[in-house]
PyMOL CGO cylinders between C-alpha atoms (Angstrom):
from pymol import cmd
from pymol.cgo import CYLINDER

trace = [
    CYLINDER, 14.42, -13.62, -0.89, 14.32, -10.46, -3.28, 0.3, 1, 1, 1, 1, 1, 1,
    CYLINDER, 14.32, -10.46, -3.28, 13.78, -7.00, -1.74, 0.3, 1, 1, 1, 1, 1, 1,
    CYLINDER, 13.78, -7.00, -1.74, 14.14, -3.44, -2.51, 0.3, 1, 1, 1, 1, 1, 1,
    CYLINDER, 14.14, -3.44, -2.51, 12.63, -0.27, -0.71, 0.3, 1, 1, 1, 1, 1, 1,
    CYLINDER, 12.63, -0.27, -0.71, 12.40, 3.59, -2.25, 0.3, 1, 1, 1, 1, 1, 1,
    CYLINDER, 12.40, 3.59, -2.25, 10.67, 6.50, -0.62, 0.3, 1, 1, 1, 1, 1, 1,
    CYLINDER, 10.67, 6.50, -0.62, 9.03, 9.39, -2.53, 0.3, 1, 1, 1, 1, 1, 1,
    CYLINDER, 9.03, 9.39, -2.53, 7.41, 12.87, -0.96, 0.3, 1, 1, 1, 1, 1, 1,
    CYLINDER, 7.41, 12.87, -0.96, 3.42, 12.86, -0.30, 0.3, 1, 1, 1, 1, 1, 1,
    CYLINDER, 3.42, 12.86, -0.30, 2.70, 14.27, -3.52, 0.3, 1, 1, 1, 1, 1, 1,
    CYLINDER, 2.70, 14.27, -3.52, -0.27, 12.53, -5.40, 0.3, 1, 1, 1, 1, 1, 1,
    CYLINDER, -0.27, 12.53, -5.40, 1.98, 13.27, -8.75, 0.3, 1, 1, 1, 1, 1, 1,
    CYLINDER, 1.98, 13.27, -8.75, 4.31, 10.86, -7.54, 0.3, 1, 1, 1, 1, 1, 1,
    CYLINDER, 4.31, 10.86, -7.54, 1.98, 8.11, -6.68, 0.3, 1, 1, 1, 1, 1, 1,
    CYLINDER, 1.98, 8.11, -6.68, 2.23, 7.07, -10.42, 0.3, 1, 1, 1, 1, 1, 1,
    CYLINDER, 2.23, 7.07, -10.42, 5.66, 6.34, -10.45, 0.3, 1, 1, 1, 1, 1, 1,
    CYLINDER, 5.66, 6.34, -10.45, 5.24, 3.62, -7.20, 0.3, 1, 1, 1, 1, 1, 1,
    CYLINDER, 5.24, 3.62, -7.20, 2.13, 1.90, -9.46, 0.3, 1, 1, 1, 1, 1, 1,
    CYLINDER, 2.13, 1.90, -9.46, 4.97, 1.68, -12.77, 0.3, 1, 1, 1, 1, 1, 1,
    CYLINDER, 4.97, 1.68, -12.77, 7.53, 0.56, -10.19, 0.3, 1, 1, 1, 1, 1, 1,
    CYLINDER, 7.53, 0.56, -10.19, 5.36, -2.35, -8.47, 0.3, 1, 1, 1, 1, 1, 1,
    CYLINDER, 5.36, -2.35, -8.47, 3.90, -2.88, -12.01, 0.3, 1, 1, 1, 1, 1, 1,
    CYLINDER, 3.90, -2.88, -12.01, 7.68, -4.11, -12.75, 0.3, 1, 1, 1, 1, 1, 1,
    CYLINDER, 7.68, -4.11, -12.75, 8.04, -5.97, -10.10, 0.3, 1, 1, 1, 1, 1, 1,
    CYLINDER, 8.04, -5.97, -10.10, 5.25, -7.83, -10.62, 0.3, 1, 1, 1, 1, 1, 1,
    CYLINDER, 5.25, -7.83, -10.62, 6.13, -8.57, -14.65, 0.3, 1, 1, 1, 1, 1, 1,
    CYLINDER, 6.13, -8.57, -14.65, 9.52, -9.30, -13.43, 0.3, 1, 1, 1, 1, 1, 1,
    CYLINDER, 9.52, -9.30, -13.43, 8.35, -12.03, -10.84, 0.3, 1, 1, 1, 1, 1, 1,
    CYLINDER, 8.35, -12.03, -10.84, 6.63, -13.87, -13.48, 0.3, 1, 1, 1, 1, 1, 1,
    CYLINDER, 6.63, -13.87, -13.48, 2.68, -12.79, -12.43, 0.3, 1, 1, 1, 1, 1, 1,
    CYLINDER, 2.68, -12.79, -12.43, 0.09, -12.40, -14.84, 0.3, 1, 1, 1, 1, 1, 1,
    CYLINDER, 0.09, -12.40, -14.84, -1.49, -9.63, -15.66, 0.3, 1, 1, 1, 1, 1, 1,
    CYLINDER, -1.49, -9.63, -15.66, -4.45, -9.82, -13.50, 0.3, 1, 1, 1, 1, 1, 1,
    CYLINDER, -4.45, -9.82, -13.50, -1.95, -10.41, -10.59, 0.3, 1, 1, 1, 1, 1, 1,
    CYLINDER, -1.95, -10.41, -10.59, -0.21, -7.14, -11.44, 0.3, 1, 1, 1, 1, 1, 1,
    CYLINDER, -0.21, -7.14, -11.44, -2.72, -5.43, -11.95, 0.3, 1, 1, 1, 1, 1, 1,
    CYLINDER, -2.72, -5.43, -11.95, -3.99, -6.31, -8.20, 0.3, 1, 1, 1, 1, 1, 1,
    CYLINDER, -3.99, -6.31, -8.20, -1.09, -5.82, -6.91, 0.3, 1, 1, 1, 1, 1, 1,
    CYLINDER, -1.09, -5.82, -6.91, -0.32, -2.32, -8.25, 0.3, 1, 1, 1, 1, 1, 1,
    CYLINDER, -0.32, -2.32, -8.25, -3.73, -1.35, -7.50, 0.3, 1, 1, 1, 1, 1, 1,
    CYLINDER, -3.73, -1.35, -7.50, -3.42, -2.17, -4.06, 0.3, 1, 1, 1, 1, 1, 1,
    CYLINDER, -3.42, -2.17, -4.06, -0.21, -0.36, -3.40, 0.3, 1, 1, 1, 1, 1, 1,
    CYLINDER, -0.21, -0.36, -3.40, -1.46, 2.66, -5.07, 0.3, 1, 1, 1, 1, 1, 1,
    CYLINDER, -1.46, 2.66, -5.07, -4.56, 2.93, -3.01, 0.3, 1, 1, 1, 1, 1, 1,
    CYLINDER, -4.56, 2.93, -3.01, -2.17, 2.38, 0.08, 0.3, 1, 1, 1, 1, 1, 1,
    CYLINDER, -2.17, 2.38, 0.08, 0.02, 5.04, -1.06, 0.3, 1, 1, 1, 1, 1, 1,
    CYLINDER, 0.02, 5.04, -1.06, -2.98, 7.50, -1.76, 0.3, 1, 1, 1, 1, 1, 1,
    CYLINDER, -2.98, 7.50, -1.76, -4.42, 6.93, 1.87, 0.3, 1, 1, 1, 1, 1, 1,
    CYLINDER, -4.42, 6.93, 1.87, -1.26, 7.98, 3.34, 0.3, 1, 1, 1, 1, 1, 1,
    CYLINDER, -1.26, 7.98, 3.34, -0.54, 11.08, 1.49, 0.3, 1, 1, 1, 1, 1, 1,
    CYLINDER, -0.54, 11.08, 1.49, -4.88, 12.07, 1.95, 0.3, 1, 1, 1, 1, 1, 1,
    CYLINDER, -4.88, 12.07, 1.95, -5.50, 10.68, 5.55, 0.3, 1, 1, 1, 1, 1, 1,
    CYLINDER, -5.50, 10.68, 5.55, -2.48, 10.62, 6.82, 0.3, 1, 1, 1, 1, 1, 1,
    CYLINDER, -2.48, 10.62, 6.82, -0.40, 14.00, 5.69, 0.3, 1, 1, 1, 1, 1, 1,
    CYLINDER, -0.40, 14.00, 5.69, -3.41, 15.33, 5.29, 0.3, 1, 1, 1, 1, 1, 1,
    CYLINDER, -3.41, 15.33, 5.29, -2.69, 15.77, 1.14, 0.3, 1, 1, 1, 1, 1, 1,
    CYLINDER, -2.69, 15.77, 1.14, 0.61, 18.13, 2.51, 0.3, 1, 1, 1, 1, 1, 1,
    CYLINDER, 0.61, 18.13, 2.51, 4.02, 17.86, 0.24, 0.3, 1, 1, 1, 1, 1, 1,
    CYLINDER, 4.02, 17.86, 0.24, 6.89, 17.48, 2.33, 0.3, 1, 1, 1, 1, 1, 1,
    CYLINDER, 6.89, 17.48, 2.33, 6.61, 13.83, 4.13, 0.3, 1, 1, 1, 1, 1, 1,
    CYLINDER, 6.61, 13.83, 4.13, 7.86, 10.97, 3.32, 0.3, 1, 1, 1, 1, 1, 1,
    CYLINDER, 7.86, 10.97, 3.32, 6.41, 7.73, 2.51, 0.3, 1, 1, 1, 1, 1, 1,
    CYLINDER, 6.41, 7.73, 2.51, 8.68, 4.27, 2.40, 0.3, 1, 1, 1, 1, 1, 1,
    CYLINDER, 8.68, 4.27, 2.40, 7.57, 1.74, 0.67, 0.3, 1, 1, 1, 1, 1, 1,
    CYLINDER, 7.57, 1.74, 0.67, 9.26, -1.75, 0.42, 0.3, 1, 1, 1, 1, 1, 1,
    CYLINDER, 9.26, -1.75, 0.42, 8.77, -4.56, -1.71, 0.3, 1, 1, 1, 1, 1, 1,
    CYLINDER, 8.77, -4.56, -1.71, 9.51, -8.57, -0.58, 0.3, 1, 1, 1, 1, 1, 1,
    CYLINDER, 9.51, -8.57, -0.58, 9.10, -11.78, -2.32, 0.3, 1, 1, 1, 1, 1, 1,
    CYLINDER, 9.10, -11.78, -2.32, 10.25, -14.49, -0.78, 0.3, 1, 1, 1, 1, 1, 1,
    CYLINDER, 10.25, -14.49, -0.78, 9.26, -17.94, -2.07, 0.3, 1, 1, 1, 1, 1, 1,
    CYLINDER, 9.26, -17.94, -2.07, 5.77, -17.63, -3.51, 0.3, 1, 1, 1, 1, 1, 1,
    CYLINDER, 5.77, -17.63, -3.51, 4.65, -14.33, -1.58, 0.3, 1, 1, 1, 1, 1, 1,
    CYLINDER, 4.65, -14.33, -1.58, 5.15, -10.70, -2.06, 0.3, 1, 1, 1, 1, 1, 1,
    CYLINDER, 5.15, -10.70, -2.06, 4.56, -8.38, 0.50, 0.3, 1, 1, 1, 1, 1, 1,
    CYLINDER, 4.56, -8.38, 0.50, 4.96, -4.59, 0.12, 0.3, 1, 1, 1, 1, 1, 1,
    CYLINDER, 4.96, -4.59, 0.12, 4.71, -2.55, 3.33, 0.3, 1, 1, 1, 1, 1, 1,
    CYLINDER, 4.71, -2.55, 3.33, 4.04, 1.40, 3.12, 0.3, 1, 1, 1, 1, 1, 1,
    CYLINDER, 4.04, 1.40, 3.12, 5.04, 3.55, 5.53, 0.3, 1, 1, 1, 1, 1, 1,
    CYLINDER, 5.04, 3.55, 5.53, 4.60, 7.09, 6.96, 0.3, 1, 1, 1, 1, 1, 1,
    CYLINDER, 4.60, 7.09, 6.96, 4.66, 9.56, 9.85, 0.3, 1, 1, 1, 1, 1, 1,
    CYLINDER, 4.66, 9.56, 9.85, 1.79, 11.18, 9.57, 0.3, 1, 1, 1, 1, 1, 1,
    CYLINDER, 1.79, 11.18, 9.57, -1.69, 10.37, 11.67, 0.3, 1, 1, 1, 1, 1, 1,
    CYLINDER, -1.69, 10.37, 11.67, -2.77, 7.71, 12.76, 0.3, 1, 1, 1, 1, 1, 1,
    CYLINDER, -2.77, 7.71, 12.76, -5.60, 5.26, 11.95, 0.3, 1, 1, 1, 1, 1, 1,
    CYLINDER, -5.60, 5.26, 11.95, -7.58, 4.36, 15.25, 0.3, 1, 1, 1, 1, 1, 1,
    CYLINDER, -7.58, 4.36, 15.25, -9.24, 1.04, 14.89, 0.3, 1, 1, 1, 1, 1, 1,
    CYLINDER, -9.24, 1.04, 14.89, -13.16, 1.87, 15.17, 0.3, 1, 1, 1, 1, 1, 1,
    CYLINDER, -13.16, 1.87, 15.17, -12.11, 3.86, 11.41, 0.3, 1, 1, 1, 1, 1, 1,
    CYLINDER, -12.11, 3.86, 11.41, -9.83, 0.94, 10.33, 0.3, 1, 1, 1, 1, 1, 1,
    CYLINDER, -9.83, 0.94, 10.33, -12.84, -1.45, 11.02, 0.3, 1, 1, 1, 1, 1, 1,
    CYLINDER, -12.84, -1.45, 11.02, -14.95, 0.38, 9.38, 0.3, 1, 1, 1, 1, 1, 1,
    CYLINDER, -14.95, 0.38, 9.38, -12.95, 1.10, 6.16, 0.3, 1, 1, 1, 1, 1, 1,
    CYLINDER, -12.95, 1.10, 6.16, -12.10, -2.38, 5.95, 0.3, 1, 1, 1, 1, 1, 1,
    CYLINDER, -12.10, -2.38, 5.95, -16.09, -3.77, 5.17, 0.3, 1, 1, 1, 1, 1, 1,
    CYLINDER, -16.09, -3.77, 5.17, -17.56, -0.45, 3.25, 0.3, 1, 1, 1, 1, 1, 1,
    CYLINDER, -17.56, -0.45, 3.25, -17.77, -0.46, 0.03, 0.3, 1, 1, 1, 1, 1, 1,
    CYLINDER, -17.77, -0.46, 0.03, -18.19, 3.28, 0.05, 0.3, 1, 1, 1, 1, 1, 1,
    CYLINDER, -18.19, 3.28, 0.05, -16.35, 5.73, -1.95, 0.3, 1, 1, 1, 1, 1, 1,
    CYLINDER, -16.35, 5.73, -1.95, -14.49, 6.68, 1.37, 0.3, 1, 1, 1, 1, 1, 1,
    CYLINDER, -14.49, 6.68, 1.37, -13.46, 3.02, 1.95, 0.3, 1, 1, 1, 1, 1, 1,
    CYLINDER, -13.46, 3.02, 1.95, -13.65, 1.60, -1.14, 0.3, 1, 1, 1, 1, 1, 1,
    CYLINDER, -13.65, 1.60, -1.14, -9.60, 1.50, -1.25, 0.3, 1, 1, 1, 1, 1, 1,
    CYLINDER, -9.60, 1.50, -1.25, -9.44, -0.44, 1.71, 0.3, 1, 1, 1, 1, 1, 1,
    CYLINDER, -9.44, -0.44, 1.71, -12.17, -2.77, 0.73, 0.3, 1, 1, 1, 1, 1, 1,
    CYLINDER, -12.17, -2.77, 0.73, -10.52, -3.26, -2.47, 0.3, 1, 1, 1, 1, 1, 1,
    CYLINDER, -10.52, -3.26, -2.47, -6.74, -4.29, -0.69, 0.3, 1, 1, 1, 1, 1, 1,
    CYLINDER, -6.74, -4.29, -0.69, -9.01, -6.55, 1.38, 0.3, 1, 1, 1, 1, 1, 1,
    CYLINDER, -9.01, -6.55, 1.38, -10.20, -8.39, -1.64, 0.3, 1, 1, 1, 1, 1, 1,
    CYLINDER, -10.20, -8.39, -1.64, -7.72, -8.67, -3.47, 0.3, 1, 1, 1, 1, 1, 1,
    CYLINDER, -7.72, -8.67, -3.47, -4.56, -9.74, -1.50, 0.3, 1, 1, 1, 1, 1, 1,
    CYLINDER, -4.56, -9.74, -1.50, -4.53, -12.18, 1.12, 0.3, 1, 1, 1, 1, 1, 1,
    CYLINDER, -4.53, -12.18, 1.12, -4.37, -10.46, 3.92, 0.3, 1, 1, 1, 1, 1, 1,
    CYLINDER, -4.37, -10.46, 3.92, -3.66, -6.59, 4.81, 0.3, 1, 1, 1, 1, 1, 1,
    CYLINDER, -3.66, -6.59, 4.81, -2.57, -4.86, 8.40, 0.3, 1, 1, 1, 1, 1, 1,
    CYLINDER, -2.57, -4.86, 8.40, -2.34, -2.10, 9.70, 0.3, 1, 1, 1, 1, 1, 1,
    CYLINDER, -2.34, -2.10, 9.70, -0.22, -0.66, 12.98, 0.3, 1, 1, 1, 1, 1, 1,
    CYLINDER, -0.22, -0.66, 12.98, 1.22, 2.29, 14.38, 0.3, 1, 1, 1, 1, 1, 1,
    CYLINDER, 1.22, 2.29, 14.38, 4.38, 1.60, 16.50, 0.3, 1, 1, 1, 1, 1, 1,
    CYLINDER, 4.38, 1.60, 16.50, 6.75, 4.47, 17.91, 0.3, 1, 1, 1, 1, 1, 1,
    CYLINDER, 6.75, 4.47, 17.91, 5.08, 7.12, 15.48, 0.3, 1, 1, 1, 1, 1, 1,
    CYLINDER, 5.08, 7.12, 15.48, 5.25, 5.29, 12.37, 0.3, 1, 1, 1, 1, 1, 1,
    CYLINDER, 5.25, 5.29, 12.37, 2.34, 3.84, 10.13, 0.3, 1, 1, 1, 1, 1, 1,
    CYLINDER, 2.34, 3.84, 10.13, 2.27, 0.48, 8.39, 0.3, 1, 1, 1, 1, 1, 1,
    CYLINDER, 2.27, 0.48, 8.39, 0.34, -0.74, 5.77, 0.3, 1, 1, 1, 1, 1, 1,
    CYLINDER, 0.34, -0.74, 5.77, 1.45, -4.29, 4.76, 0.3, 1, 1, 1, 1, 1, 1,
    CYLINDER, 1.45, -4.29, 4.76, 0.00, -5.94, 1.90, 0.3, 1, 1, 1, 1, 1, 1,
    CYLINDER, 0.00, -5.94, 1.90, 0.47, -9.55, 1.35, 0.3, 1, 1, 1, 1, 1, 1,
    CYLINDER, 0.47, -9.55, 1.35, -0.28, -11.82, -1.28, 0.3, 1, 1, 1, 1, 1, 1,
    CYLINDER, -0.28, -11.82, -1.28, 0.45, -15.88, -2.39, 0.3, 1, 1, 1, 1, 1, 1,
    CYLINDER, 0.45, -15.88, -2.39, 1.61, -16.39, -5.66, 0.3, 1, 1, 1, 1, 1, 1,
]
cmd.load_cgo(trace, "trace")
């Protein structure tokens, strides 16, 4: 099992530097391109929903995201404080293909399986995906 975590503040300027980290990860765990480029995607778009739904696009917060591959699966988990997602939007988000949703439709397609939960005041995104 390989892991490492980082946080960064909810500035979209930063979210770059989480898509070249996971980018890395994913070259140095062997995938191919197409799987890094997935993968990044998918964290990014996680990222980006916390800092705009979440924070409510404010600077200041924190976001923790953490990265785990363990045999042939990575999961990354993203993490923040802000507000929470009540599952009638989650549902929603999670089959449109709108501009609104479209992030969430695209983690749903392209990882294996993606959750969501708030427990004691703190969101979780976790992204998981077979290698």
């Amino acid at each position: 099992m390989q892991s490492i975590s980082f946080d960064i503040e909810s500035l979209l300027q930063r979210v770059s530097l989480v898509g070249v980290a996971v980018s890395a990860l994913c070259r140095e765990h062997g995938m191919d391109d197409t799987a890094c480029f997935q993968i990044e995607t998918c964290v990014v778009e996680a990222v980006n929903n916390a800092i705009i739904h979440a924070y409510d696009n404010e600077a200041g917060n924190n976001l923790h995201i953490e990265w785990l591959m363990e045999n042939k699966q990575v999961t990354i988990t993203v993490s923040d404080t802000g507000k929470t997602m009540t599952q009638a939007i989650s549902d929603k988000l999670v089959a449109s293909e709108s501009e609104s949703g479209r992030g969430w439709f695209i983690m749903n397609k392209w990882t294996d399986s993606v959750f969501y939960a708030s427990i004691d005041g703190v969101n979780t995104t976790t992204l998981e995906k077979f290698i």
